[in-house]
N, C-alpha and C positions, 0 to 999 in steps of 0.2 A: 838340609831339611827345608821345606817349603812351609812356608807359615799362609794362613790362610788369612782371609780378609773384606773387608770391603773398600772397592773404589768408588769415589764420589765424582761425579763426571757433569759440570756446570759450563750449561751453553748462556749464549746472551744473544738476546735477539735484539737488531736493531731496525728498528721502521723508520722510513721517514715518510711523513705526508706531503703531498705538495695540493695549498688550496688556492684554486684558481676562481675568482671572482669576475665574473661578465657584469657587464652595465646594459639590462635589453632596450629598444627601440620601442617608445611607447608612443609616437609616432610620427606621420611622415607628410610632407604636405606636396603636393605638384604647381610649380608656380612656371605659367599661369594653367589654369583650370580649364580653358576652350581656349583654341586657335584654329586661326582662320587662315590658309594658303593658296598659293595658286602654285600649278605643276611645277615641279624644279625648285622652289624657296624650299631654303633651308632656316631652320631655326633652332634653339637649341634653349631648351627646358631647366627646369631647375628645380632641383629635391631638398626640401629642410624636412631632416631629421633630429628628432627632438629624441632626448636630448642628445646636445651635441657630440659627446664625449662617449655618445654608445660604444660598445663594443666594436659589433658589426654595424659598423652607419653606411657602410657604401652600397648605394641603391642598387641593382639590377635591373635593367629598363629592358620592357619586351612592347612588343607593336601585335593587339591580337587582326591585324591587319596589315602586312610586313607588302602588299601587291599594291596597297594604296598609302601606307607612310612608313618608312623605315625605322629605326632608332639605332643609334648606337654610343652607349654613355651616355643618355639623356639629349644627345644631337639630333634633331632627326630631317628629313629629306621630303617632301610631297612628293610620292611617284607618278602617281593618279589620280582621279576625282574621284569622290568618296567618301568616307571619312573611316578612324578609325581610333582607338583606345589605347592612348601607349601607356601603360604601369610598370610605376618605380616601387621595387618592393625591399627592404631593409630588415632583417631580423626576422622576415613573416608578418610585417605589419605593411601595407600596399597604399599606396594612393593613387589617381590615374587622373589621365588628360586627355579631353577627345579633342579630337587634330581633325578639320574639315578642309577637305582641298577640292579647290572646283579649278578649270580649266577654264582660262583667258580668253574672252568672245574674239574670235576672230575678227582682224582688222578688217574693213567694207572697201576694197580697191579704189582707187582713185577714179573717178570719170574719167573717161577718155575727152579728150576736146573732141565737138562737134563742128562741123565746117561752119563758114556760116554763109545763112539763106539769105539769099538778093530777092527781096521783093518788088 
Protein backbone atom coordinates (compact mmCIF):
# COMPACT_ATOMS: atom_id res chain seq x y z
CA UNK A 1 0.00 0.00 0.00
CA UNK A 2 1.28 3.46 -0.96
CA UNK A 3 0.81 6.03 1.73
CA UNK A 4 0.56 9.29 0.63
CA UNK A 5 2.33 12.60 1.87
CA UNK A 6 4.17 15.45 1.71
CA UNK A 7 7.90 16.20 0.70
CA UNK A 8 9.73 18.99 1.95
CA UNK A 9 12.49 19.94 -0.49
CA UNK A 10 14.94 22.79 1.12
CA UNK A 11 17.53 24.51 -1.24
CA UNK A 12 20.32 27.06 0.10
CA UNK A 13 21.54 29.54 -1.79
CA UNK A 14 24.84 30.75 -1.39
CA UNK A 15 26.00 34.35 -2.82
CA UNK A 16 29.14 35.65 -2.61
CA UNK A 17 29.99 39.42 -3.23
CA UNK A 18 33.09 40.58 -4.16
CA UNK A 19 33.67 44.53 -3.30
CA UNK A 20 36.18 46.03 -5.38
CA UNK A 21 37.25 49.63 -4.25
CA UNK A 22 39.13 52.00 -6.90
CA UNK A 23 41.11 55.08 -5.50
CA UNK A 24 40.18 57.82 -8.53
CA UNK A 25 42.70 60.47 -9.98
CA UNK A 26 41.66 63.77 -8.68
CA UNK A 27 44.58 65.13 -10.48
CA UNK A 28 47.35 65.35 -12.75
CA UNK A 29 50.09 67.85 -13.12
CA UNK A 30 52.56 68.03 -16.57
CA UNK A 31 55.96 69.12 -15.43
CA UNK A 32 57.25 71.32 -16.88
CA UNK A 33 54.23 73.15 -18.46
CA UNK A 34 56.10 74.81 -21.82
CA UNK A 35 59.16 73.68 -23.58
CA UNK A 36 61.28 74.89 -25.86
CA UNK A 37 63.37 72.56 -28.64
CA UNK A 38 65.26 72.60 -31.60
CA UNK A 39 64.70 69.73 -34.27
CA UNK A 40 65.90 66.37 -33.08
CA UNK A 41 66.22 67.25 -28.99
CA UNK A 42 64.70 65.01 -27.24
CA UNK A 43 63.25 65.39 -23.75
CA UNK A 44 61.12 63.53 -21.62
CA UNK A 45 58.14 65.07 -19.42
CA UNK A 46 56.80 64.20 -16.20
CA UNK A 47 53.15 63.47 -14.76
CA UNK A 48 52.26 63.75 -11.00
CA UNK A 49 49.35 62.34 -10.29
CA UNK A 50 47.63 63.10 -7.11
CA UNK A 51 47.02 61.08 -5.33
CA UNK A 52 49.54 58.87 -5.61
CA UNK A 53 48.21 55.60 -4.74
CA UNK A 54 45.19 55.98 -7.42
CA UNK A 55 43.97 53.38 -8.87
CA UNK A 56 44.62 53.86 -12.48
CA UNK A 57 47.74 56.61 -12.12
CA UNK A 58 49.48 55.67 -15.21
CA UNK A 59 49.20 58.71 -17.50
CA UNK A 60 48.53 57.95 -21.36
CA UNK A 61 50.61 60.64 -23.27
CA UNK A 62 49.05 61.73 -26.89
CA UNK A 63 50.81 64.58 -29.06
CA UNK A 64 47.64 66.53 -30.76
CA UNK A 65 50.54 67.15 -33.12
CA UNK A 66 52.51 63.71 -33.57
CA UNK A 67 54.23 65.62 -37.57
CA UNK A 68 55.75 68.36 -35.21
CA UNK A 69 56.49 66.40 -31.65
CA UNK A 70 56.03 62.90 -30.95
CA UNK A 71 55.58 61.24 -27.47
CA UNK A 72 55.97 58.12 -26.26
CA UNK A 73 55.49 57.42 -22.24
CA UNK A 74 55.79 61.08 -21.60
CA UNK A 75 59.36 61.02 -23.84
CA UNK A 76 59.00 63.00 -26.52
CA UNK A 77 61.17 63.81 -29.89
CA UNK A 78 61.02 67.55 -31.80
CA UNK A 79 60.26 66.29 -35.35
CA UNK A 80 59.69 69.72 -36.85
CA UNK A 81 59.19 73.50 -36.20
CA UNK A 82 56.07 74.24 -34.78
CA UNK A 83 54.64 73.61 -31.95
CA UNK A 84 52.43 71.31 -30.40
CA UNK A 85 50.18 70.05 -27.05
CA UNK A 86 51.18 66.76 -25.65
CA UNK A 87 48.40 65.47 -22.93
CA UNK A 88 48.94 63.17 -20.10
CA UNK A 89 45.57 61.86 -19.09
CA UNK A 90 44.99 59.43 -15.87
CA UNK A 91 41.55 58.23 -14.85
CA UNK A 92 39.88 60.97 -17.28
CA UNK A 93 41.46 63.65 -15.54
CA UNK A 94 44.15 65.38 -18.35
CA UNK A 95 46.85 67.96 -18.02
CA UNK A 96 48.98 69.02 -20.96
CA UNK A 97 52.22 70.65 -22.18
CA UNK A 98 52.97 72.85 -25.21
CA UNK A 99 56.28 71.65 -26.77
CA UNK A 100 57.73 74.66 -29.25
CA UNK A 101 60.41 73.55 -31.71
CA UNK A 102 61.97 75.96 -34.08
CA UNK A 103 64.81 74.97 -36.29
CA UNK A 104 68.66 75.96 -35.76
CA UNK A 105 69.65 79.09 -38.00
CA UNK A 106 71.86 77.95 -40.31
CA UNK A 107 75.49 78.08 -39.89
CA UNK A 108 76.95 81.51 -42.39
CA UNK A 109 79.89 79.58 -44.28
CA UNK A 110 83.19 80.70 -43.61
CA UNK A 111 84.82 83.39 -46.13
CA UNK A 112 86.80 82.36 -48.42
CA UNK A 113 90.36 83.95 -48.28
CA UNK A 114 90.70 86.67 -50.64
CA UNK A 115 94.04 87.11 -52.47
CA UNK A 116 95.77 89.89 -51.55
CA UNK A 117 95.97 93.39 -53.49
CA UNK A 118 99.43 94.99 -54.38
CA UNK A 119 99.07 98.55 -54.42
Amino acid sequence: MRKSGTIAVILAAICTVAVSCTKEVTSITVVPENVFLEIGQPYTLQAIVEPSDATFSTPVWTSDNPATVTVNGGKILAVASGSATITATADGVSATCVVTVRQLPASEPEPEPQPEKNI
